[in-house]
N, C-alpha and C positions, 0 to 999 in steps of 0.2 A: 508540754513541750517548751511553753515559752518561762515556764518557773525553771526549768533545768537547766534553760539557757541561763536566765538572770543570777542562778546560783554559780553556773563553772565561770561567768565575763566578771561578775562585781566583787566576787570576794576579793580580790589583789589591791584594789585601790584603798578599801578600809585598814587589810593587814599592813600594808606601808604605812599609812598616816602612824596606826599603831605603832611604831616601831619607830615613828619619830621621825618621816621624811615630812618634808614639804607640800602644801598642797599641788602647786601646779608642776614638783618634779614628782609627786606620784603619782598625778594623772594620765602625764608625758609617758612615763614609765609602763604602768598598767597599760595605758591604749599597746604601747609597743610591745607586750607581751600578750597581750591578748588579740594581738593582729597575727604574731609568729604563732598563738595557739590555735586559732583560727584556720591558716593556713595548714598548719600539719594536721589538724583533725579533718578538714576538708580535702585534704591531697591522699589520709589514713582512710576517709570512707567512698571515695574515687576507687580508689586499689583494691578495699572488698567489695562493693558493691559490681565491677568489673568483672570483678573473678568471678563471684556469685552468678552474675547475671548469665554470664558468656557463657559457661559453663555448664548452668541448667540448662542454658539455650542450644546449645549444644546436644545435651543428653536428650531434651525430649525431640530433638532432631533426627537423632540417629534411632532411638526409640519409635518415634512414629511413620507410620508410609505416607501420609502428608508432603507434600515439598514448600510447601508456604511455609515452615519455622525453619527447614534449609534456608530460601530465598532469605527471610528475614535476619539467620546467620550471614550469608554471604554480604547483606545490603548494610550489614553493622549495625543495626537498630540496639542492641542489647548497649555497644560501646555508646552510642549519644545518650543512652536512658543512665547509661553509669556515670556521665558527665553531668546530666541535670541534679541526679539527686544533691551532691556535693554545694552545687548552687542555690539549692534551693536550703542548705543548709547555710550556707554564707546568707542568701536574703535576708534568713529571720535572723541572724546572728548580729547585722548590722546595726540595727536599732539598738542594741543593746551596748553594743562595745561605743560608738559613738552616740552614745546619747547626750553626752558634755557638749558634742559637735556637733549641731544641727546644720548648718551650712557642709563639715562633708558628710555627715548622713545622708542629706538629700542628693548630692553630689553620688557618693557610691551607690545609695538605693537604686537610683534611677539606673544607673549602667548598669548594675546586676542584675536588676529587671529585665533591661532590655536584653541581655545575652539570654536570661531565661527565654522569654518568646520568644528568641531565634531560634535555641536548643528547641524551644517544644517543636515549632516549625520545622524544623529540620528531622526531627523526629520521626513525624508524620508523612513528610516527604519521604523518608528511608522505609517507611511502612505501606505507602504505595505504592512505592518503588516494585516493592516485593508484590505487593498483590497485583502487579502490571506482569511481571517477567510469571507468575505463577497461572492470571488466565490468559497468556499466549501459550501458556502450554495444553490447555485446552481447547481441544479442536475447535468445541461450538463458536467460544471466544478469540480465537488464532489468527482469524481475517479480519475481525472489528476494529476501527481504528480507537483500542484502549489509550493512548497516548494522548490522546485529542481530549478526551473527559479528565485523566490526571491532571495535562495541563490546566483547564478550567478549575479543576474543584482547587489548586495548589496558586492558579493567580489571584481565587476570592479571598482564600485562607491568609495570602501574603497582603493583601489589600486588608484585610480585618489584623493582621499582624502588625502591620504599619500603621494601624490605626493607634493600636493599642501603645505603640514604642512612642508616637507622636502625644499622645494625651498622657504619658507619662514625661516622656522627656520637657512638655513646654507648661507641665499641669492643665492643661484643657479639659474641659468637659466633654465628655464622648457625645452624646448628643450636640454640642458646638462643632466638636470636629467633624459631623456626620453633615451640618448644617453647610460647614465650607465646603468637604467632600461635593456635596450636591451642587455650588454654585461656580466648581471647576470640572461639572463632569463633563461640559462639551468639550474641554480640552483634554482629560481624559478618552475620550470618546476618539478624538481625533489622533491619539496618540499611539492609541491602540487599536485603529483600525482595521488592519491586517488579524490581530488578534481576533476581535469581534466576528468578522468575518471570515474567519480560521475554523471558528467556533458554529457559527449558523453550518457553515456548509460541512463541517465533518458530523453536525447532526444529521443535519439533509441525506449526507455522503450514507449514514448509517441506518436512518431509518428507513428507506426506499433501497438499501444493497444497490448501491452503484456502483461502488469500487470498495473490493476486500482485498487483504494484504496476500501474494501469492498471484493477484489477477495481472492477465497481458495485457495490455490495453496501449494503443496509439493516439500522440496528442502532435498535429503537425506544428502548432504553431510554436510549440517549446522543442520542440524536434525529439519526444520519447517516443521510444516504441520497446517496450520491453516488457519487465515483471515489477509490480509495487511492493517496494521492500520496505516500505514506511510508511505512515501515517499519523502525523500530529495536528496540534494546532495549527499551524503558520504554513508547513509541508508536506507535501507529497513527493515519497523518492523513488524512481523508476531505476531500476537496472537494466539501460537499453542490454539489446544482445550483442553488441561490440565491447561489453564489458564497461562503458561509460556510465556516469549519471547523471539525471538529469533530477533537478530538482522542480518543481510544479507548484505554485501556489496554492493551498487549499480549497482557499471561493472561485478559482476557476474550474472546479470539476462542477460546481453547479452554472456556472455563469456561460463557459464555454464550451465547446460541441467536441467529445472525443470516444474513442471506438473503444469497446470492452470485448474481448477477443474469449471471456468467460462462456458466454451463451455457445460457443465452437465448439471447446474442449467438453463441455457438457454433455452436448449432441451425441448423436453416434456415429458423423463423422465430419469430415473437412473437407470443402467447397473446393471444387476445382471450377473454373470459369474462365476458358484461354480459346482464342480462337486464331484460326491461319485466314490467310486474305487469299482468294481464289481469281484467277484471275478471269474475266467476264469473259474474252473470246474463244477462252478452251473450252466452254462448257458448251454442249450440242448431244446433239438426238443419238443414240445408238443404231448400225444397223445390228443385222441378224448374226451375222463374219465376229461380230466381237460380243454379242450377247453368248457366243458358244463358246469364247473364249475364255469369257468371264467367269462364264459354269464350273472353272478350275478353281476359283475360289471357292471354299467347301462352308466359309463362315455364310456366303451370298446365291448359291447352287439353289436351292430348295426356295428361296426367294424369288431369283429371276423365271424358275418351272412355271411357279403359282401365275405372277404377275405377269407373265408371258401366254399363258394360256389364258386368262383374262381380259386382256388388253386383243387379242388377234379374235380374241370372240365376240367381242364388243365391236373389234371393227367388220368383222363381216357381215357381221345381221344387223348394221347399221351402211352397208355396201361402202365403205370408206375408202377413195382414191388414193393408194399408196404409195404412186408413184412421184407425188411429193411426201417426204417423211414427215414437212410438218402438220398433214391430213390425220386428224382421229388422234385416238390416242400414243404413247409412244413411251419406250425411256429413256430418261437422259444421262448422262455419267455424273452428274454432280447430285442426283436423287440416289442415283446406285450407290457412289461413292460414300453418302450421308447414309443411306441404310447399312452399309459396312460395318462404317463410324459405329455404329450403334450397337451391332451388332458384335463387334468385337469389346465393345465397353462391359456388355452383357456377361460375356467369357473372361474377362480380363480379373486375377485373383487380386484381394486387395479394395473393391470397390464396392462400396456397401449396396447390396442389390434391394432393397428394402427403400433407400431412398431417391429422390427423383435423379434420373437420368436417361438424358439425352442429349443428340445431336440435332441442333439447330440453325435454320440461315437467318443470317439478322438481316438489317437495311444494305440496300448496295451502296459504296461507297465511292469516291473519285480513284483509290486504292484497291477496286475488285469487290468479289463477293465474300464476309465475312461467314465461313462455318467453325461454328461456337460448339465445343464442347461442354456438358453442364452436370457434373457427376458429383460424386461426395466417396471421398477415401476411407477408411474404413483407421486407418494409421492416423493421427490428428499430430505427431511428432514433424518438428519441422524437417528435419533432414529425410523422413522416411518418405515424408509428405511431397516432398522437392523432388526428390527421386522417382517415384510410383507417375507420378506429373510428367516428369520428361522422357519417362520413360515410354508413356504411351503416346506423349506429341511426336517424338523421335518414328513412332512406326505411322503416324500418320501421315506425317510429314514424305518418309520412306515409302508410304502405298501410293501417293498420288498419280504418282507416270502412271500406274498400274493404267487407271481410268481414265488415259489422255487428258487428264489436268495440268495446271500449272501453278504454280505461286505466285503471287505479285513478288517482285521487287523492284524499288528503284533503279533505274540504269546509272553504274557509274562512269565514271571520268575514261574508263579505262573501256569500257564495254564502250560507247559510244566513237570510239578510233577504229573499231576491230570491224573486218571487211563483211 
């Protein structure tokens, strides 16, 4: 290669002298004509090497069911690979045409070098590019945050690039440059902090599965609540469900405390947990006048039979004075009421009967007695989810008179004038 060179750059300077120019106007001469041949032979193997590439590139595209030589078409890798070679025919080309000129020898060497490494760098980058967009197309890969590893392995690559442009451009010795490297790396360090820590926690983030792209997850203190539509080094990007975005620093999914809504949607189904505030003075004994009453309920009939015949057998053969009610045993409306609850949760389509459900009383409060509903929907969609919810607090809420209950609510402004 480098004899074909030295034969097409030096013959011009000897055929001048021959022919009886000047030395230094047929050097002048030669260099400027072997710069314009230079140039067009480099612009002539730019344009086929282009054609060539694209074009195979292309054909074994459309030829193969692979989508990684698509991606690699689309991300242009074949166009920068058509612009190196050209360059990499000017590099060697230079020593030869300016070898008179060692001052711009070194001068152009050095720059054409340098655009080289960036070409190649750039290169590479168009090449991960592609093998990023090709395993997000792979489901196993589709949630991992790939974005986060390209950026690393592409900030080493550029850091070992910069090395290379630097110990060209000032003539350093790469082991010296490596030596300063090392006695600025707290300031490196410092510079790239977020990066560094970008990088621990999108490991952390991936080798423990704590957040894959696709998941819901709520963080209050950045105010997200939605789906993670990203994943890099430096961020995390949430698509709240008002159609906002929040952005999230990386090392705070390991640093700081937030809810992964994944382990829900997994399940077989989605937590309801809501409770009505009862209020303490309606709740009292049943007598008999409204346990017959109640027997009209058909979800609670077969319940008050059993637990009625129970309860009066218990009291007799223990002789239990029932001329106060609260003698012996008894029922109360807000036990009956609670057994309803339950019993209509049981019937109710929609509610995954498979997992835990019930009605329960929690602590009393200055606000009444809280009965807690505690089921799991069978629907995990939020709208379905929201609906099937208020649809059965709507009949709870609607049964209560049934059982001489009441709600707590505050008195307002207006209730407190009224006679």
């Amino acid at each position: 290669m480098h004899n074909i060179l030295e034969k097409l750059f030096n013959f011009l300077y000897p055929l001048f002298r021959k022919i009886g120019l000047g030395s230094g106007f047929a050097s002048y001469l030669s260099l400027f004509l072997n710069i314009a041949l230079l140039c067009v032979l480099a612009y002539a193997i730019y344009v086929i090497f282009r054609l060539i590439l694209v074009t195979v590139m292309v054909l074994i595209a459309q030829k193969t069911k692979t989508k990684f030589d698509d991606l690699l078409v689309t991300n242009k890798t074949a166009k920068y690979i058509a612009h190196l070679i050209p360059f990499l025919f000017i590099y060697k080309s230079v020593p030869i045409i300016l070898e008179r000129y060692e001052y711009w020898e070194g001068v152009f060497g050095k720059f054409v070098g340098i655009y080289i490494v960036l070409l190649i760098l750039w290169i590479i980058r168009t090449v991960f590019n592609a093998l990023r967009d090709y395993l997000k197309l792979k489901p196993r890969y589709s949630d991992k945050p790939i974005d986060s590893f390209i950026q690393v392995i592409m900030i080493v690559l550029w850091a070992v690039g910069i090395a290379v442009i630097f110990s060209k451009l000032f003539d350093i010795n790469q082991k010296e440059l490596l030596t300063i490297l090392g006695a600025v790396s707290a300031v490196i360090i410092l510079i790239f902090r977020d990066t560094i820590l970008g990088f621990v926690s999108s490991v952390q983030v991936s080798i423990n599965d704590m957040v894959r792209i696709g998941d819901w997850i709520t963080m209050d203190r950045f105010g997200a609540d939605g789906d993670v539509i990203e994943i890099n080094l430096a961020t995390v990007k949430v698509r709240n469900f008002d159609n906002t975005t929040t952005t999230i620093p990386t090392y705070s999914l390991s640093s700081d405390s937030f809810q992964n809504w994944r382990g829900m949607l997994n399940s077989d189904g989605r937590r309801i947990k809501r409770h009505i505030l009862i209020k303490a003075s309606s709740i009292r004994f049943l007598e008999e006048k409204e346990l017959n009453n109640l027997k009209q309920i058909h979800l609670i009939s077969d319940y008050i039979d059993s637990r009625k015949t129970e309860i009066d057998t218990y009291n007799i053969s223990n002789r239990i004075d029932k001329s106060l009610p609260i003698n012996g045993r008894n029922l109360t409306n807000l036990g009956l009421f609670r057994k309803y609850i339950t019993e209509y949760l049981y019937n109710y389509p929609g509610l995954n009967k498979n997992m835990l459900m019930l009605c329960r009383q929690l602590q009393s409060t200055s606000h009444g007695v809280p009965l807690e509903v505690y089921a799991f929907s069978e629907d995990k969609s939020f709208a379905n989810y929201e609906y099937l919810m208020s649809d059965i607090f709507d009949h709870i809420i609607a049964s209560v008179g049934y059982f001489d209950l009441e709600i707590f609510e505050l008195s307002s402004e207006k209730d407190s004038h009224l006679p």
